[in-house]
C-alpha positions in Angstrom: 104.3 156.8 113.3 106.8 153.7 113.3 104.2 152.1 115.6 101.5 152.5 112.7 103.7 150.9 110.2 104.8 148.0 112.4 101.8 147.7 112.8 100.3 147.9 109.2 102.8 145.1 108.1 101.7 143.0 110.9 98.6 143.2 109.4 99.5 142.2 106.1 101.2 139.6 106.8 98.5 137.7 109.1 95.9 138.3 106.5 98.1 136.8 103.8 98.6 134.3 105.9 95.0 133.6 106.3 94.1 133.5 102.8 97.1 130.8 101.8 95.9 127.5 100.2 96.3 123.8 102.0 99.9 122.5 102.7 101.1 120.7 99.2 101.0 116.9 99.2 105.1 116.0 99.0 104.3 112.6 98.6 103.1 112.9 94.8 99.7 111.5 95.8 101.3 107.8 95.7 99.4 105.2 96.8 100.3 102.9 99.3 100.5 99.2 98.6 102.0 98.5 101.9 100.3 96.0 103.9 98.3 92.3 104.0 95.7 92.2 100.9 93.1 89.6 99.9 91.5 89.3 96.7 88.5 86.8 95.8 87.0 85.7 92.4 85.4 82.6 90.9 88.3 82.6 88.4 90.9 82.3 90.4 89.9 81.5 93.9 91.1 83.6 97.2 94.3 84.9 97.6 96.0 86.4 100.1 99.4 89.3 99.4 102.1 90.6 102.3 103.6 93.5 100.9 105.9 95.6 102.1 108.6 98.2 100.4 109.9 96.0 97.9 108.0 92.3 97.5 104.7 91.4 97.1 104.1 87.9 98.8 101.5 86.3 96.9 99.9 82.6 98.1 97.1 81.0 96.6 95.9 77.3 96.8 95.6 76.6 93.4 99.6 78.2 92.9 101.1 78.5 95.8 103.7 80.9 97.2 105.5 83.5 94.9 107.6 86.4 96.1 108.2 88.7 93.5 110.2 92.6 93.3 107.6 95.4 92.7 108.2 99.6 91.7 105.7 102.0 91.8 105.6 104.2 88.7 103.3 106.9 88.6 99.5 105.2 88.9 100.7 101.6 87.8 102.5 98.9 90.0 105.5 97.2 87.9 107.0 93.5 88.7 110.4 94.0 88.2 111.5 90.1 86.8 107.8 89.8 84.9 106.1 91.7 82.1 103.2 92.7 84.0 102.4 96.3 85.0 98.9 97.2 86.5 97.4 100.4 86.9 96.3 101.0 90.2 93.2 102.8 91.6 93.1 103.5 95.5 89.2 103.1 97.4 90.8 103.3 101.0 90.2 100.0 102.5 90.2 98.4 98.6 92.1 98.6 95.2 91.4 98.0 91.9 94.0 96.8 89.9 94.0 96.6 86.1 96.8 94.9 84.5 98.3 94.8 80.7 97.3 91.4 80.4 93.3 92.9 80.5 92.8 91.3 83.9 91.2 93.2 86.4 91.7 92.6 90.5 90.2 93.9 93.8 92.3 93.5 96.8 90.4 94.4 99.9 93.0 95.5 102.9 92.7 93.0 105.8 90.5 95.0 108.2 91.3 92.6 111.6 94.5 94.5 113.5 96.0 90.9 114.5 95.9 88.8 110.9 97.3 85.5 111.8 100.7 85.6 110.2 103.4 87.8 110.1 104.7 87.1 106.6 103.4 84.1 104.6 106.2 81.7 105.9 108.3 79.8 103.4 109.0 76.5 104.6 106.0 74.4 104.0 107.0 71.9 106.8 107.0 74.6 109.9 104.3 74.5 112.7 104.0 78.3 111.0 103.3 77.4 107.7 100.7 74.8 109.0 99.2 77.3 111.2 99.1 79.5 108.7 97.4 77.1 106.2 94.6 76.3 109.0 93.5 80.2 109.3 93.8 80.1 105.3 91.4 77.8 104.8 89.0 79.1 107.2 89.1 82.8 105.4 88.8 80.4 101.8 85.4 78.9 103.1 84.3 82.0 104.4 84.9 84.1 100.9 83.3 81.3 99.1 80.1 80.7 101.5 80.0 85.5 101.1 80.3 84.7 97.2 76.9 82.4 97.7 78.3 79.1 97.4 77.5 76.4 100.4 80.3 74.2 101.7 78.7 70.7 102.9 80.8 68.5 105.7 82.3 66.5 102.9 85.5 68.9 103.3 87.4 66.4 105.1 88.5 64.3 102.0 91.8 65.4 101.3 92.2 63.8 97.8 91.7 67.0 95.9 92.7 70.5 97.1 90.3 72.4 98.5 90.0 75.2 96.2 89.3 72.4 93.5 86.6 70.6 95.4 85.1 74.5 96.0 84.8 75.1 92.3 83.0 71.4 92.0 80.6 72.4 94.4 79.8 76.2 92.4 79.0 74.4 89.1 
């Protein structure tokens, strides 16, 4: 008889077990930011973001570099010393960010596993920055050439920056 019952609640218990929902997500659904980003738009130009826990490293052409404290609240991304908050929604490979400011932004996650930098370097003199700057250009002119504008040999003046001479060529 104690053989029946032991075995009874054996068998209650592994059905039960069977029938329980998916492990809980602890991590409150947030979405991960972490990583190299680029964005492109005929506004603004390309632009490529390192960020990791607690900066987002931003460079553009037309701006430069600008490293700037982040927080993740709820669905929205927070700069900490600037009055901008974006609310962010996660495609995988892509993010849409919409900001306060009525701005709207997709970064696309660099997809190559070796991007050529580590971290967008900060001295503008270093073989790393000027490195850096060569394989920046490149991914420029190919984001512009995607976006259906044509870049002629007449890239090598160096008068103008090359995100200004791009536009020229667009209009």
């Amino acid at each position: 008889m104690r053989s029946i019952f032991y075995f009874l609640a054996f068998f209650i218990f592994a059905i039960s077990a069977c029938n329980s929902s998916k492990p809980k997500n602890t991590d409150g659904n947030k979405k991960s930011l972490i990583g190299k980003w680029y964005k492109f738009s005929m506004a603004n130009g390309y632009s490529e973001f390192d960020i990791d826990s607690q900066y987002v490293v931003f460079y553009n052409q037309k701006v430069g570099r600008f490293k700037l404290a982040y927080k993740i609240e709820n669905d929205s991304l927070r700069y900490l010393t600037k009055p901008y908050v974006a609310k962010i929604a996660n495609y995988g490979d892509s993010v849409l960010m919409q900001g306060n400011d009525s701005t709207e932004a997709v970064l696309h996650r660099f997809k190559e596993p070796n991007i050529p930098f580590e971290t967008i370097p900060e001295q503008k003199d270093s073989l790393k920055f000027a490195s850096y700057i060569a394989g920046f250009d490149k991914r420029l002119i190919r984001e512009f050439e995607k976006a259906g504008i044509k870049i002629s040999d007449g890239m090598e003046r160096h008068e103008e920056p090359a995100y200004e001479e791009l536009l020229k060529k667009s209009k």
